[in-house]
C-alpha positions in Angstrom: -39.6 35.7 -71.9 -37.4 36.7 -68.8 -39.4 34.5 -66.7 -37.3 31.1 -67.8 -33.6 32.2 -67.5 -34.5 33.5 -63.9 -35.9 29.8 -63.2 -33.4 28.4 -65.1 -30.8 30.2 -63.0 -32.3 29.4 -59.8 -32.5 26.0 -60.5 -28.7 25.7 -61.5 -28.8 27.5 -57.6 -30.4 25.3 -56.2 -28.4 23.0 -58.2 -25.0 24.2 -57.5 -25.9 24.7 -53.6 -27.4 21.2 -53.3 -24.0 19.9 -54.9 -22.4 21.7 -52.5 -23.9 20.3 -49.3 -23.4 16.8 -50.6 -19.7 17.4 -51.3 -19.6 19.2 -48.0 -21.2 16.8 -46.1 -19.3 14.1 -48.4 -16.4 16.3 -47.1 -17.0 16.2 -43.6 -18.0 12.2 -44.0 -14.4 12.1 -44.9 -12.8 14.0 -42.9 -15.3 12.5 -39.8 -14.3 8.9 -40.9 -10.6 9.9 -41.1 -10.7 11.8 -37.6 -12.3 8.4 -36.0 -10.2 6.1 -38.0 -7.0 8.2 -36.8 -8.6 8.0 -32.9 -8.9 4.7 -33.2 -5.5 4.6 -34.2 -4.1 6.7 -31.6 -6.2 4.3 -29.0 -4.9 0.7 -30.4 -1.3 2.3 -30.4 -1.4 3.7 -27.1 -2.9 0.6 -25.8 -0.1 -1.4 -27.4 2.4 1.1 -25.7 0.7 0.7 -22.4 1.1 -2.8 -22.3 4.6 -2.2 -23.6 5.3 -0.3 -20.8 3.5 -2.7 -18.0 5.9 -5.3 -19.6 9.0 -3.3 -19.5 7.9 -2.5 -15.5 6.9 -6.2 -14.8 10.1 -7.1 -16.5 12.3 -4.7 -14.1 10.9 -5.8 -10.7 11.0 -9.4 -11.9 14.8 -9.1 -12.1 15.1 -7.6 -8.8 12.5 -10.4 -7.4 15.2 -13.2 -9.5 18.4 -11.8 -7.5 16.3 -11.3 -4.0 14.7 -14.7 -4.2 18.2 -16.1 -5.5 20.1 -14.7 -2.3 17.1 -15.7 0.2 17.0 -19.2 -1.3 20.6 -19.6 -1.0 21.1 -18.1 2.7 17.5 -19.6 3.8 16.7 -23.1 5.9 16.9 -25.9 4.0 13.1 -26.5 5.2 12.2 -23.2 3.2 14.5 -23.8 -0.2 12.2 -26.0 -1.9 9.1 -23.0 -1.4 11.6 -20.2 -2.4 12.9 -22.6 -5.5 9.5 -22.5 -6.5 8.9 -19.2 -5.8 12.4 -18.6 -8.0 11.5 -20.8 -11.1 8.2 -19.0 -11.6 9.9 -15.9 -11.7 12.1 -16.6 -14.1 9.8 -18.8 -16.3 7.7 -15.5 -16.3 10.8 -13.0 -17.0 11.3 -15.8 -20.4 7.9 -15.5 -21.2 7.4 -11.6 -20.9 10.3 -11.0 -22.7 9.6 -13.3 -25.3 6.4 -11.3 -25.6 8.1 -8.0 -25.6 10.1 -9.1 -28.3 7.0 -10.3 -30.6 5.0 -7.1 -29.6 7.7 -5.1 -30.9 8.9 -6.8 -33.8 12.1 -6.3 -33.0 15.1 -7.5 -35.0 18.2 -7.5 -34.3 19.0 -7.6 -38.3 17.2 -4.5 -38.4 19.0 -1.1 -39.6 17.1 0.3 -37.1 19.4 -1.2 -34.7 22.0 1.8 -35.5 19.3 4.3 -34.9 19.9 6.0 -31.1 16.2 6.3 -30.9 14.6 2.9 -32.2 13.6 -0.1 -29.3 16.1 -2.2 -31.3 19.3 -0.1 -29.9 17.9 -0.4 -26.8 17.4 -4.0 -26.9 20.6 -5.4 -29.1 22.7 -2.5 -29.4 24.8 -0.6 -27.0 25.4 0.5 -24.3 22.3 -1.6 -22.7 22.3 -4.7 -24.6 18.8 -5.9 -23.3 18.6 -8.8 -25.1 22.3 -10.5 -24.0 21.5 -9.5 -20.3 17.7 -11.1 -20.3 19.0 -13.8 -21.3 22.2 -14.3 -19.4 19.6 -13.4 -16.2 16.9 -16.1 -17.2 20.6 -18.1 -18.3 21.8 -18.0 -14.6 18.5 -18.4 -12.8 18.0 -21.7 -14.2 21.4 -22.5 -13.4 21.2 -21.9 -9.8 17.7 -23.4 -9.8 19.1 -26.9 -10.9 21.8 -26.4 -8.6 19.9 -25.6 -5.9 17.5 -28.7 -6.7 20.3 -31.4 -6.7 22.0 -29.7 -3.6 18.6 -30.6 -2.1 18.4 -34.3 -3.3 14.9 -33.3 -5.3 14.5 -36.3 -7.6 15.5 -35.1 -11.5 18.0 -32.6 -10.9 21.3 -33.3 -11.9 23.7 -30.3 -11.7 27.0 -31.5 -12.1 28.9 -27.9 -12.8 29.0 -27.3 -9.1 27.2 -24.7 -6.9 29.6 -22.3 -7.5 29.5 -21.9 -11.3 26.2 -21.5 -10.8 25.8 -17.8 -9.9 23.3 -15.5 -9.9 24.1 -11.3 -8.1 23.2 -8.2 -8.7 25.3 -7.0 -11.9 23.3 -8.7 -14.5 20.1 -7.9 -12.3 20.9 -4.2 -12.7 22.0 -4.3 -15.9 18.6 -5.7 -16.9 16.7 -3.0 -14.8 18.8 -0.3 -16.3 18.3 -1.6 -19.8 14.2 -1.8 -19.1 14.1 1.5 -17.6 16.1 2.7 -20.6 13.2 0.9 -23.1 10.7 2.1 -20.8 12.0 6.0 -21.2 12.4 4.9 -25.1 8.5 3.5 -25.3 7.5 6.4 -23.6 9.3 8.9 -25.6 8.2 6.9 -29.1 4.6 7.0 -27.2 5.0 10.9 -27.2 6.1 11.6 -30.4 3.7 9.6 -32.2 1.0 10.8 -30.2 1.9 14.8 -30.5 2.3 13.6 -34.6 -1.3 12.2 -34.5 -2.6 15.4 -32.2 -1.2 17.7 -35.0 -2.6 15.9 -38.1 -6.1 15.8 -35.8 -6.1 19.3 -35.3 -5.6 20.0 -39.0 -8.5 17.7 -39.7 -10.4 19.4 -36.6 -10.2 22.8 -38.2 -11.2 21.1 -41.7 -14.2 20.4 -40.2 -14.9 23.5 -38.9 -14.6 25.2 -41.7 -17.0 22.9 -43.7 -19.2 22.6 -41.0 -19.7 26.5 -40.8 -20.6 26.5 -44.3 -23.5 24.4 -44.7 -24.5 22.9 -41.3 -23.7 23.9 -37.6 -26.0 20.9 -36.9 -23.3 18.8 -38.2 -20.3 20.0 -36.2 -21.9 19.6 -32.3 -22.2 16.2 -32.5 -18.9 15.3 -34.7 -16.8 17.8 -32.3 -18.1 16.1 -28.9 -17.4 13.0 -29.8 -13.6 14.1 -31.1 -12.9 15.5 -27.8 -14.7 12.7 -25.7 -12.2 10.1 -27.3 -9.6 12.7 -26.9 -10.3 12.9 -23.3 -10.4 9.2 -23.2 -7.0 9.3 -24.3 -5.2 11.6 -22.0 -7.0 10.3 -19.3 -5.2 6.7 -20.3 -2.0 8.2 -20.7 -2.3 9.9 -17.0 -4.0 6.5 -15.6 -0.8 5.1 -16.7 1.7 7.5 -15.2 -0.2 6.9 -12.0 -0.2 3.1 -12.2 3.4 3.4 -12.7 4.5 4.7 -8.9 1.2 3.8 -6.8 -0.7 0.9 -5.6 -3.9 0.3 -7.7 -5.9 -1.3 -4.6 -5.1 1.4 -2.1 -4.2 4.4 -4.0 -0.8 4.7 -1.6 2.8 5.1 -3.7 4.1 1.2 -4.3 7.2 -0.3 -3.3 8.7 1.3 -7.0 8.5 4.5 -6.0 9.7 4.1 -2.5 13.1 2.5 -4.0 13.1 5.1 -6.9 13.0 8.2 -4.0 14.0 6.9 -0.9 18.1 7.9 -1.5 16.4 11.3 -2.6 14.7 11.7 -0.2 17.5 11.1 2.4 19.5 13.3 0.6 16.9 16.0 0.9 16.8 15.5 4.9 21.2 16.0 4.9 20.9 18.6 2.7 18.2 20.2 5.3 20.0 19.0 8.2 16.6 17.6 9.4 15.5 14.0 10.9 13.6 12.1 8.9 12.1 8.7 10.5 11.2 5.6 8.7 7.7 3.7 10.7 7.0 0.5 8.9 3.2 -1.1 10.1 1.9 -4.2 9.9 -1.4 -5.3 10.7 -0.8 -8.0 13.4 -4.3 -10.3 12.4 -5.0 -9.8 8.9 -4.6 -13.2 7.6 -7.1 -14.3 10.2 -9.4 -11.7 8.8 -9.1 -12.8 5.4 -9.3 -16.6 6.3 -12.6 -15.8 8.2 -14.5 -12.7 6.5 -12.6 -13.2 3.3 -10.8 -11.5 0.7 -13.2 -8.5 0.3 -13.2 -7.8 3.6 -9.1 -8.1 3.4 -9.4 -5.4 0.5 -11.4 -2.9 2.5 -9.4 -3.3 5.8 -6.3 -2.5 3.8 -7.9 0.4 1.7 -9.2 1.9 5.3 -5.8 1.4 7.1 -4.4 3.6 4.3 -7.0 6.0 4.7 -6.2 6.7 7.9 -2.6 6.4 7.1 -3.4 9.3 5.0 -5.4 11.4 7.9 -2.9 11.1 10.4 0.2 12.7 8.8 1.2 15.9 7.0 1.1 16.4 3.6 4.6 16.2 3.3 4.8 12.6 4.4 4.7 9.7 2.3 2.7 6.7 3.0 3.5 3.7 0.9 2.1 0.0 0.9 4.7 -2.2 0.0 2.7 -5.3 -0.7 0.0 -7.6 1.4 -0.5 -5.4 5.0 2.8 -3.9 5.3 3.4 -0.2 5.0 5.5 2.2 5.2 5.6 6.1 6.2 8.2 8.6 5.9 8.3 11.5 8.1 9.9 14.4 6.9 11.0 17.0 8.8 10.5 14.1 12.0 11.4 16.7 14.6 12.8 15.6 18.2 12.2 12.0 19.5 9.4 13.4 21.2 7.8 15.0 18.4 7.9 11.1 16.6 6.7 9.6 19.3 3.6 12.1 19.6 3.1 11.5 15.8 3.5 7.9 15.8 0.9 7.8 18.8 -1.6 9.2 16.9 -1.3 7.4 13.5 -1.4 4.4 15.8 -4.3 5.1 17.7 -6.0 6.2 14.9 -5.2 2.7 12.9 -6.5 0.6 15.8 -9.8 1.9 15.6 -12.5 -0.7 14.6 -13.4 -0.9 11.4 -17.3 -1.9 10.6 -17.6 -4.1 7.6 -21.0 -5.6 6.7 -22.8 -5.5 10.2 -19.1 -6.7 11.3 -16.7 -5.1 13.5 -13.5 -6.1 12.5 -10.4 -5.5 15.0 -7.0 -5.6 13.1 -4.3 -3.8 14.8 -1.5 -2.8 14.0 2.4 -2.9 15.1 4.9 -0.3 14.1 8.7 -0.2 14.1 10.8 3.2 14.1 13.9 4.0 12.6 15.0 7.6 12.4 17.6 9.2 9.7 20.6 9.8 10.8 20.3 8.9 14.2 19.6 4.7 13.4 21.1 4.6 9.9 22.0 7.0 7.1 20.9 5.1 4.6 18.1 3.7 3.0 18.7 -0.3 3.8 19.4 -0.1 6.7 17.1 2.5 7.8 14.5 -0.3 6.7 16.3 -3.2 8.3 16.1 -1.3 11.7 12.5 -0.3 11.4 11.7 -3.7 10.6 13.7 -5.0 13.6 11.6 -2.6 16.1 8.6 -4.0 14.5 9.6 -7.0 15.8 9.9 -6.0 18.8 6.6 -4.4 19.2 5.1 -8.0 17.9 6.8 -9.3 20.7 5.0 -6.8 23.0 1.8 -8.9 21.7 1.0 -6.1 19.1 -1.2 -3.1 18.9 2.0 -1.4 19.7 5.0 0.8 18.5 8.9 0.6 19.3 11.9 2.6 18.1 15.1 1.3 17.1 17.4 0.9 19.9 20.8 0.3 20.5 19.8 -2.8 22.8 18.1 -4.1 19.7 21.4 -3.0 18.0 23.5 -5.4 20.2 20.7 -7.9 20.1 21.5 -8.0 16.3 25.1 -8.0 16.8 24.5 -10.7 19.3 22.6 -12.6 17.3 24.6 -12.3 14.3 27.5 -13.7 16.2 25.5 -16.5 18.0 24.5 -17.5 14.7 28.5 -17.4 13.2 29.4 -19.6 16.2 26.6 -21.8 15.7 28.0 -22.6 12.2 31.1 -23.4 13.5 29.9 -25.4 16.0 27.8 -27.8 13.6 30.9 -27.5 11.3 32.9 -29.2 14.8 29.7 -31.1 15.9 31.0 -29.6 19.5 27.6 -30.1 21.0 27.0 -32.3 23.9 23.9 -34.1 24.7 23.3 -34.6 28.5 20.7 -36.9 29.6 17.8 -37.0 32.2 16.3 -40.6 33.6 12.2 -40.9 34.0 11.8 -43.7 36.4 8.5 -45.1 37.3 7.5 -44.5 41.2 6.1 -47.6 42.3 8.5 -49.9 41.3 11.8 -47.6 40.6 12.6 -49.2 37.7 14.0 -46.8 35.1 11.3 -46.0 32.3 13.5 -44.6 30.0 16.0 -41.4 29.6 16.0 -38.3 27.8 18.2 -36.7 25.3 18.9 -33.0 25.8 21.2 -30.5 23.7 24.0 -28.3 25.8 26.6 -26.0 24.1 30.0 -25.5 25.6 31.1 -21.9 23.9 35.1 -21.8 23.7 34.9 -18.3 25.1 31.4 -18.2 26.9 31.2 -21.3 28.4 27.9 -23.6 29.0 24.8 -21.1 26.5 21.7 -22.2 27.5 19.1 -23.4 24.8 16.6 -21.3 25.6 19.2 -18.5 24.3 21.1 -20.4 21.5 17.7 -22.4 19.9 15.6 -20.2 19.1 18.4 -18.1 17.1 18.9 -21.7 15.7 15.5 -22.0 14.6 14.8 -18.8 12.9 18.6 -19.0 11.2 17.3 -22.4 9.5 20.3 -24.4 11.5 18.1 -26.3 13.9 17.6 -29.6 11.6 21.6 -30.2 11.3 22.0 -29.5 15.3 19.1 -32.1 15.7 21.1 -34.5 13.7 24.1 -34.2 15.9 22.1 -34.6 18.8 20.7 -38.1 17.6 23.4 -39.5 16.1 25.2 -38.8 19.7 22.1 -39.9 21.8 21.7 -42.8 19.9 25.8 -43.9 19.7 25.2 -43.6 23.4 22.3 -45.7 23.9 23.5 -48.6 22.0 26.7 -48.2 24.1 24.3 -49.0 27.1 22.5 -51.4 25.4 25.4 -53.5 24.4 26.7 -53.4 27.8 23.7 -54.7 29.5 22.9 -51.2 31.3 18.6 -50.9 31.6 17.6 -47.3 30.5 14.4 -48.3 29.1 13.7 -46.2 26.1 16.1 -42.9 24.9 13.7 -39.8 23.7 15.0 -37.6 21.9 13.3 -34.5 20.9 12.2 -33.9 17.2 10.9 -30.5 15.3 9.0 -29.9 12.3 11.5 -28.8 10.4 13.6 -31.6 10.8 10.6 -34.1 10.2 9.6 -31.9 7.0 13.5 -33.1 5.6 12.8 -35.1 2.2 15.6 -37.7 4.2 15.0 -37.4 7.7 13.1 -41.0 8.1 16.1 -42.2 5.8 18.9 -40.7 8.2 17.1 -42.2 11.2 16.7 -45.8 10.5 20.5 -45.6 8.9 21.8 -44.1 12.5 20.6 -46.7 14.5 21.2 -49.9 11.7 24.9 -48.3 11.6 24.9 -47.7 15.8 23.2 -51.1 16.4 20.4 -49.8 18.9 16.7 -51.2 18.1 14.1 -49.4 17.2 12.1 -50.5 19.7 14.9 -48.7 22.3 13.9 -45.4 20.9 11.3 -42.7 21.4 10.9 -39.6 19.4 9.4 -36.7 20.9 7.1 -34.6 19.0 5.0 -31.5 20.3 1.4 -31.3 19.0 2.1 -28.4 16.4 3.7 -31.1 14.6 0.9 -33.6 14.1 -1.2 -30.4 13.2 0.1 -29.7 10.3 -1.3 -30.3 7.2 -1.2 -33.9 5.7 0.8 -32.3 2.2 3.5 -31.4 4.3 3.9 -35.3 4.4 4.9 -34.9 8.1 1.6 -37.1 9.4 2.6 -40.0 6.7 6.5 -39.9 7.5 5.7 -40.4 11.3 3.3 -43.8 10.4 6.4 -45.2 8.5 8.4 -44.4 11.3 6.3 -45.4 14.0 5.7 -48.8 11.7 9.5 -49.6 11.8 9.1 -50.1 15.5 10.5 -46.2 17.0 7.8 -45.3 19.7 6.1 -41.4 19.2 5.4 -39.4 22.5 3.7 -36.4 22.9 5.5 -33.6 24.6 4.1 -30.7 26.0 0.5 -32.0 26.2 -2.2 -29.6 27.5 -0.7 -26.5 25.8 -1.2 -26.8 22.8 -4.2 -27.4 20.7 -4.4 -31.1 19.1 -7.6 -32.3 19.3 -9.0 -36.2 20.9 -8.7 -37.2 17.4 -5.0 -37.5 17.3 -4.7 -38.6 21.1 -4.7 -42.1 19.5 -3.1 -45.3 20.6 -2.5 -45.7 16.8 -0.5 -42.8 16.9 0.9 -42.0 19.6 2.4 -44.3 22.8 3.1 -41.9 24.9 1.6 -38.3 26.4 4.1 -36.7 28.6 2.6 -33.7 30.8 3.9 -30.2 30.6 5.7 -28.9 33.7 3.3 -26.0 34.4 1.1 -28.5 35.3 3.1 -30.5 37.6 4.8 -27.6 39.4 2.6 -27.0 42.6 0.3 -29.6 41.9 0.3 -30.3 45.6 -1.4 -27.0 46.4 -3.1 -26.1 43.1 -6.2 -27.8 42.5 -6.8 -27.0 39.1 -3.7 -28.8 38.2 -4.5 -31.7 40.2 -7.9 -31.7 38.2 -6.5 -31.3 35.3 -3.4 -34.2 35.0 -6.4 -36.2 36.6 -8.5 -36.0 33.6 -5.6 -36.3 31.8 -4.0 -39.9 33.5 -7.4 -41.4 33.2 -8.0 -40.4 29.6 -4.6 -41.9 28.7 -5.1 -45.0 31.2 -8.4 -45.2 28.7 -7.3 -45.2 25.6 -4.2 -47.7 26.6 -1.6 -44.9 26.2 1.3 -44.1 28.6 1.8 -41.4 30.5 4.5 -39.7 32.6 5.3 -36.3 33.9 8.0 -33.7 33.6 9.4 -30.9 36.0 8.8 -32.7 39.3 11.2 -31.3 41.8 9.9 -31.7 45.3 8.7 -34.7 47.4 4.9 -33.3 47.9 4.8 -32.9 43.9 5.7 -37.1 43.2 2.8 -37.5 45.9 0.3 -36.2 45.0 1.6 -37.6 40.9 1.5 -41.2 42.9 -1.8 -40.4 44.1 -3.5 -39.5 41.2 -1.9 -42.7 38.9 0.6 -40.9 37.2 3.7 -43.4 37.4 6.2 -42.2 35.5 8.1 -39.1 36.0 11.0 -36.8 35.5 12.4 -34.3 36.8 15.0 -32.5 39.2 14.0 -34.4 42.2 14.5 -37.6 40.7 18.1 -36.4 38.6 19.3 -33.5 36.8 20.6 -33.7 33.1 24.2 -35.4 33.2 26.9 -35.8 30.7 27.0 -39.3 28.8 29.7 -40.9 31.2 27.6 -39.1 34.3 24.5 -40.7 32.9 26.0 -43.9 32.4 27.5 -44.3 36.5 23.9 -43.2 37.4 21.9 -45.8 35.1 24.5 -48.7 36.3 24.0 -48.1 40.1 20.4 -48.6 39.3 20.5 -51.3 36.8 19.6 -55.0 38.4 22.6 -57.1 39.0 22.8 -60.2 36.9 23.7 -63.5 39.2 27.1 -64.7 39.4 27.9 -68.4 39.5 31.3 -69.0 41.5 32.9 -71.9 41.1 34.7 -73.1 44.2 37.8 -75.4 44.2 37.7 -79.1 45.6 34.9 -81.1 46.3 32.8 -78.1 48.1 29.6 -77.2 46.7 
């Protein structure tokens, strides 16, 4: 009789017991399902934050890239604008678009209450004191502005900016204003980021313990599993959040700090080095061939030459230095505590020598070198832009070395910059007056003595400095972007000249007048050409345009090769200058093409005694006499030189034994002395005949 409430009892035990895994393990289902849902959560949020955050970076080095591009458009050639006004509108179409992106991401309003709360995105973003929004769009506002501006200064066909250039203005006080209000929405991400994750943490540990305690009642076989995969995603997550961090201030290819952090530390660091009293030297490398290696091994092989050069970067200096990639194969390294002159130079040798090492890439040996420039804090500069500019300018000079090489900032390449800075000023002002002279040199043919044509050569008279030499004032013309407007001068004098001559009856054959790349890559220059002589009244057929072989190389987009056929169609003659030198292949050596090759001087000089050059303007007379083109040669300046020229069949030359480069009204006495006489009839009085 005792027997049934014991089984009765046991059963309502087992009963009670097997209730009570199910609603523990319906528990811990729960509680497992809530703890994922809440990771997942945490994941989709902090994913949402990251790209937030890459937005909010993006969008401050964007507005940095708007004003820098802005300034180098404005103050570069007028054969670079139309690449940097690209380069400009893409950046700003992309700083419209990621903030347009920011704002849906957010769902920001600027109707919002929130918009009086100090610690919502929508003060940042409509309130004060950053007012995102109103400087975004003033930036964007301004860039398109100056964009259109920029466009119709530059003819480009659909731009009509009638404000004026200088309503259209675009510096640095918006610019910072927008990076100041990003960083601020950055921090304020960042800080919302932190607060709902340390939230989330809290309500997970609660739910962590939970599940402890359930887990220990019933099952330990139930909490191993459930617990490693809590703490995997947990891991997961902090290892985003410091991925992130790291993203933020280093280069993701090469592991180096990025140009961000150098600008965010470079002031504190300088100030570190004062408040030491130490030197601290600035070495900027670039590797001297790494576009060839990328146009020949290819991108990869790019990658890991850059991801070894920092490497070695790395292995070569303290760990107190900082090594920094600022973009493509430049990099930058900061020497603290630099030490004497000596002690740079001893460092620099190394980290140089160890850089120019081969590197072995796929059975390949691949030989980039590297150039360096110096600058040292606060003997070149004391701060950090100028510091920069003078390391770059002693990498400049290394280049110039031919590479592989490292130069300090010196105070000759601190007067070269001077100088150059005022050679450029007075070159402004001299296209502003037009105060250059062309001079001109006959070619005359040596059989006959006839005059085969003259050519057109650019001097400078300096109001202070007298006659500048183009070998000094060009180049600085060239890389200042002023070259095509002195090469206009120089024509529209030539040719006013020439059709002075013409008119008068004086024989000069044909005027050549030399032409660049960048003044054939002008949108007008074919335009300005046939208008000069039309308006000067010299034919087409009375001139000759120089062109060196560089120019016929490049590319057919540049729409240099097409401009060329439409002048050469119009009746101008093209010559080749410099031939030999450079690297135009037979293909373009074509009567079609070209009508005259004219042979560089370092192949006529000493042609008397030097064998090789007498082989060489040889092959090079009888490939022209072949192909029906003209020839003639420059730099002749002694009697044995037109020889042994007259010997081989080269009839036309120029040079200093024949005349040197004259003034217009020099030029002019010299080419009517030589001119034939035209016959007089006299009429005699009476009946005499």
């Amino acid at each position: 009789m005792q027997q049934q409430p014991v089984n009765v009892n046991s059963r309502k035990l087992i009963a009670l017991i097997k209730s009570a895994y199910w609603i523990a393990l319906l528990i811990i289902a729960a509680i497992t399902m809530a703890s994922f849902i809440l990771l997942q959560q945490m994941m989709a949020e902090q994913q949402r934050d990251d790209a937030l955050l890459t937005l909010a970076s993006t969008q401050k080095a964007l507005s940095q890239r708007v004003v820098f591009l802005a300034g180098a458009t404005k103050d570069a050639p007028r054969e670079e604008q139309l690449s940097l006004i690209a380069s400009l509108r893409k950046a700003v179409a992309e700083f419209e678009a990621n903030y347009d992106m920011l704002l849906e991401r957010t769902n920001a309003d600027h109707r919002s209450p929130a918009l009086f709360d100090p610690r919502s995105i929508e003060s940042v973003l409509f309130g004060m004191p950053y007012h995102i929004d109103l400087f975004s769009t003033e930036l964007a506002a301004n860039g398109w502005r100056l964009i259109s501006a920029l466009e119709t200064e530059l003819g480009v066909p659909g731009a009509d900016y009638r404000a004026g250039k200088e309503t259209a203005v675009l510096d640095e006080t918006v610019a910072n204003a927008t990076l100041e209000g990003f960083t601020a929405l950055g921090q304020r991400i960042g800080a919302l980021a932190d607060a709902r994750l340390d939230s989330t943490l809290a309500l997970h540990r609660t739910l962590f313990y939970s599940t402890i305690g359930v887990i220990i009642l019933i099952a330990l076989f139930i909490f191993r599993p459930m617990s490693d995969v809590i703490l995997r995603k947990t891991d997961e997550l902090m290892d985003a959040r410091n991925s992130m961090a790291f993203l933020a201030v280093h280069d993701g290819l090469t592991g180096l700090h990025n140009r961000a952090f150098l600008t965010d530390h470079f002031d504190t660091l300088i100030k570190g080095a004062q408040r030491r009293d130490e030197r601290m030297a600035v070495v900027q490398i670039d590797l001297d061939r790494f576009k060839q290696i990328n146009d020949t091994l290819g991108h990869a092989a790019g990658d890991y030459v850059l991801v070894i050069t920092a490497q070695r970067m790395r292995e070569s200096c303290r760990a107190s230095d900082i090594c920094v990639r600022l973009g493509g194969d430049e990099f930058v390294m900061i020497l603290q505590g630099a030490g004497s002159t000596e002690d740079i130079n001893m460092v620099a040798r190394r980290i140089m020598n160890r850089i120019n090492e081969p590197i072995g890439f796929q059975g390949a040996t691949i030989l980039p070198g590297a150039s360096a420039g110096i600058a040292v804090y606060p003997v070149d500069a004391d701060n950090a832009n100028d510091l920069v500019v003078h390391a770059d300018l002693a990498l400049y000079a290394a280049k110039k070395q031919g590479g592989g090489a490292y130069s300090f900032f010196s105070e000759e390449l601190r007067r070269e910059l001077e100088h150059r800075k005022q050679l450029e000023h007075d070159l402004r002002l001299a296209i502003a007056d037009k105060s250059f002279q062309v001079y001109f040199q006959p070619q005359v043919s040596l059989t006959s003595g006839a005059i085969a044509g003259i050519e057109a050569l650019v001097r400078w008279q300096h109001a202070t400095r007298g006659m500048i030499p183009p070998g000094e004032f060009i180049p600085v013309a060239e890389k200042s972007g002023l070259m095509a407007e002195i090469g206009r001068i120089v024509i529209a004098k030539a040719i006013r000249a020439a059709a002075e001559w013409h008119r008068a009856g004086i024989q000069f054959g044909r005027l050549a007048v030399n032409v660049s790349g960048t003044e054939l890559r002008e949108v007008d220059f074919d335009r300005f050409l046939f208008d000069t002589l039309e308006a000067e009244g010299l034919p087409p057929q009375k001139l000759s345009l120089e062109i060196v072989e560089s120019v016929i190389l490049d590319d057919e987009k540049t729409g240099i090769a097409a401009k060329l056929r439409h002048i050469r169609s119009a009746g101008v003659h093209l010559e080749l200058d410099d031939f030999g030198t450079g690297y135009a292949s037979l293909s373009h050596v074509n009567p079609n093409e070209i009508d005259r090759l004219k042979i560089d001087r370092r192949f006529v000089q000493n042609i008397n005694a030097n064998g090789d050059n007498t082989k060489i303007v040889r092959a090079i007379t009888e490939l022209a006499r072949g192909l029906g083109i003209s020839i003639i040669a420059e730099g002749a300046e002694t009697e044995a030189e037109l020889t042994s020229l007259r010997s081989i069949g080269c009839d036309q030359v120029q040079g200093y034994s024949i005349a040197f480069p004259m003034p217009t009204r020099q030029a002019q006495e010299w080419l009517s002395l030589r001119s034939p006489k035209k016959p007089q009839l006299t009429v005699l009085q009476g009946n005499r005949a």
